[in-house]
C-alpha positions as CSV (number, residue, x, y, z in Angstrom):
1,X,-13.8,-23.7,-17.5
2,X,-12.5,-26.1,-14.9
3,X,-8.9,-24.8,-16.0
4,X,-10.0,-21.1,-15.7
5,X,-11.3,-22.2,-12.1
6,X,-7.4,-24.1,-11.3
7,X,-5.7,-21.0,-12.5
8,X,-7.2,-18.4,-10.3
9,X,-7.1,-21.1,-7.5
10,X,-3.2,-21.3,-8.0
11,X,-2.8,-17.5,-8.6
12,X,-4.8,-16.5,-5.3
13,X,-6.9,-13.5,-4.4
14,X,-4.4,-11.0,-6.3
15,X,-5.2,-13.1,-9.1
16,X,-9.3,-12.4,-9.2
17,X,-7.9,-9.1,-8.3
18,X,-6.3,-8.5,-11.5
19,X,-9.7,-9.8,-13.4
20,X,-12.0,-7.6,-11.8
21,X,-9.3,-4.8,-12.5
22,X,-8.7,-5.4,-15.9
23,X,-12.9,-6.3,-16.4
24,X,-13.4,-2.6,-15.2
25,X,-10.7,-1.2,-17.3
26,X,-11.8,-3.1,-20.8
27,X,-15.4,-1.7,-20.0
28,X,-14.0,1.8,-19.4
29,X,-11.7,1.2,-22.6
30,X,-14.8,0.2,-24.9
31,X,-17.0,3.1,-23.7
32,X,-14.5,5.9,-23.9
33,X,-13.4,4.7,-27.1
34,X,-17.2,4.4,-28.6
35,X,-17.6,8.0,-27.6
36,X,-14.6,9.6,-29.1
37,X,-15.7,7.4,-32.4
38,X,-18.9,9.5,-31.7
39,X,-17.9,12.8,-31.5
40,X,-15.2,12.6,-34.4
41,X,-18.1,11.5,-36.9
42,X,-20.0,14.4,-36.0
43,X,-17.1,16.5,-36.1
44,X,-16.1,14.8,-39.9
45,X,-19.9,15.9,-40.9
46,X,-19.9,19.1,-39.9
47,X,-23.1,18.5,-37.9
48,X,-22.6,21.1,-35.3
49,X,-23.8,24.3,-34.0
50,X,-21.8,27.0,-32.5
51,X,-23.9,25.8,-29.1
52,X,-22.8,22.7,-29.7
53,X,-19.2,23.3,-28.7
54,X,-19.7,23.9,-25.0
55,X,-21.4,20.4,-25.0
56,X,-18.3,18.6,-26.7
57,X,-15.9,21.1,-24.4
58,X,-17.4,19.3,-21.6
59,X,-17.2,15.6,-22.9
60,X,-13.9,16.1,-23.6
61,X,-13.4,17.4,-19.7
62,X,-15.2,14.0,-19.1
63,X,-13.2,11.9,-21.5
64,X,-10.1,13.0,-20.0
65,X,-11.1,11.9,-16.9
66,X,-11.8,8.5,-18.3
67,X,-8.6,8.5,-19.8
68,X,-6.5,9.4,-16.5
69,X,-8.4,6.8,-14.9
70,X,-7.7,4.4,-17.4
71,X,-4.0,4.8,-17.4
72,X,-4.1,4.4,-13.3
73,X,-5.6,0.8,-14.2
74,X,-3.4,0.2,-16.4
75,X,-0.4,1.0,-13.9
76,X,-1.9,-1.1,-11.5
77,X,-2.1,-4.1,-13.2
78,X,1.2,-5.2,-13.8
79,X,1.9,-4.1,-9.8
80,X,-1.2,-6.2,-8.5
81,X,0.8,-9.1,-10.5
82,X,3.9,-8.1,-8.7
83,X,2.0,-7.9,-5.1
84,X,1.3,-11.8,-6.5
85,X,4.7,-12.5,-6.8
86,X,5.7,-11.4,-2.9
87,X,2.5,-13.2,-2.3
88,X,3.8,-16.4,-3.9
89,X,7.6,-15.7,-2.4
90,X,6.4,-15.6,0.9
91,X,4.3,-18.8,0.7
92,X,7.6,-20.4,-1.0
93,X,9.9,-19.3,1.9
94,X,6.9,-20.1,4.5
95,X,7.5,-23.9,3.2
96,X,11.1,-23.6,2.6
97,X,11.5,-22.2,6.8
98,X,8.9,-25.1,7.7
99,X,9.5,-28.3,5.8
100,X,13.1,-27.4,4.2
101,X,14.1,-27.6,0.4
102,X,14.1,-31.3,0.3
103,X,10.3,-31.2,-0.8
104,X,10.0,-29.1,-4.5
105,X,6.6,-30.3,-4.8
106,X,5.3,-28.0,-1.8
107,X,7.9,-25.4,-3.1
108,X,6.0,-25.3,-6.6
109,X,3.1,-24.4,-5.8
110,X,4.6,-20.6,-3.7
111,X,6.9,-20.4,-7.2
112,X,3.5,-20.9,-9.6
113,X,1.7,-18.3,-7.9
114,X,4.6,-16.0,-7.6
115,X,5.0,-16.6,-12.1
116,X,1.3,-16.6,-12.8
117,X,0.3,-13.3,-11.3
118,X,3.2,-11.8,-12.7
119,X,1.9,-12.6,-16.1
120,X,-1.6,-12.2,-15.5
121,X,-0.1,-8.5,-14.2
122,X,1.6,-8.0,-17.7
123,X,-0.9,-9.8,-20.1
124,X,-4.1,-7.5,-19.0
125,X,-1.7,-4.3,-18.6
126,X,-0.3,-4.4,-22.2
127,X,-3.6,-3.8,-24.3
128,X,-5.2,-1.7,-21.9
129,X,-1.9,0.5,-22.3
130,X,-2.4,0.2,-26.1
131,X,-6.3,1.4,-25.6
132,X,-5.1,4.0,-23.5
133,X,-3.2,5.6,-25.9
134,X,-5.2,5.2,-28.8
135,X,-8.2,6.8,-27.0
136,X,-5.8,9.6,-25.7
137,X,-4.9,10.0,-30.0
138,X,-8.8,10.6,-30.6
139,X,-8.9,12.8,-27.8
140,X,-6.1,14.7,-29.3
141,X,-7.7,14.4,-32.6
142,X,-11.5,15.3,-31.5
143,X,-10.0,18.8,-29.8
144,X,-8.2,20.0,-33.3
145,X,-11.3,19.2,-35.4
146,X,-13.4,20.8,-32.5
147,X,-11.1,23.7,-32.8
148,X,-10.9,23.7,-36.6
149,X,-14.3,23.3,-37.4
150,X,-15.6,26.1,-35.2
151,X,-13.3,28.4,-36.2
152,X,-15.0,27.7,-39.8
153,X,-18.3,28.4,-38.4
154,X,-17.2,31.4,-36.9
155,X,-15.3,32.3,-40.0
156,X,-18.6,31.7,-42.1
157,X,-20.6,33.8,-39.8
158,X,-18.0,37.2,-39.9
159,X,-18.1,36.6,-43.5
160,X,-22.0,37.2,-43.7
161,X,-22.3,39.8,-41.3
162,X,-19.9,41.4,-43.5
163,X,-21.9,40.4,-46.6
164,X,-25.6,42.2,-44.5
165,X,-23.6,45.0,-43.8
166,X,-22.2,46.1,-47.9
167,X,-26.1,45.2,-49.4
């Protein structure tokens, strides 16, 4: 824990930054996700009405919200790691136009901030990305069952009107 603690004090303020971003974006992640499991179980049963297609028309207006606003999260992860690395640049050129080159030590520290939020930036961005687009392949996948298995519904229903209609 006490390393945890170090590393956000080296990375700075950009560095909670990215953790509260990429908290929020993992939460959104999971509960998107769980929901288009959800849906595409009910739609792989066949549990639906006709009125339930409005209601999954809807959550799929919803979901793509979550989705869109996933993918901004995800684009500004790796850039909140790059606002780290002017962050850490400036504090390196802050010591280099005050004390010179002739003291690494105090140009380390500017250098370490500028490298860790760059990766923190990267690390949280790349499996939020890889989320995002598996969500985005349900969502793909829960609007072609949706469409395929009302179209069977409506299918079964012309076929017994026409059944009513020869007795």
């Amino acid at each position: 824990m006490k390393q945890l603690i170090s590393l956000f004090g080296q990375g700075g303020i950009v560095m909670i930054l990215i953790a509260c971003v990429s908290v929020i974006a993992w939460m959104l992640a999971f509960r998107t996700w769980q929901t288009t499991k959800l849906i595409l179980a009910n739609l792989e049963h066949k549990s639906l009405q006709s009125g339930n297609k409005t209601v999954i028309e809807n959550e799929l207006v919803r979901l793509d919200g979550s989705i869109n606003f996933l993918a901004v999260l995800a684009a500004a992860l790796p850039l909140l790691g790059l606002l780290g690395t002017v962050l850490g640049m400036l504090v390196t050129f802050s010591v280099i136009q005050k004390y010179g080159t002739g003291q690494p030590s105090l140009l380390a520290s500017g250098i370490r901030q500028a490298l860790l939020t760059t990766q923190a930036g990267l690390l949280t961005a790349l499996p939020v990305l890889f989320f995002h687009h598996i969500i985005s392949s349900n969502c793909r996948k829960i609007s072609s069952e949706l469409n395929l298995v009302f179209h069977e519904l409506k299918t079964a229903g012309k076929d017994n009107k026409h059944r009513k209609h020869k007795t």
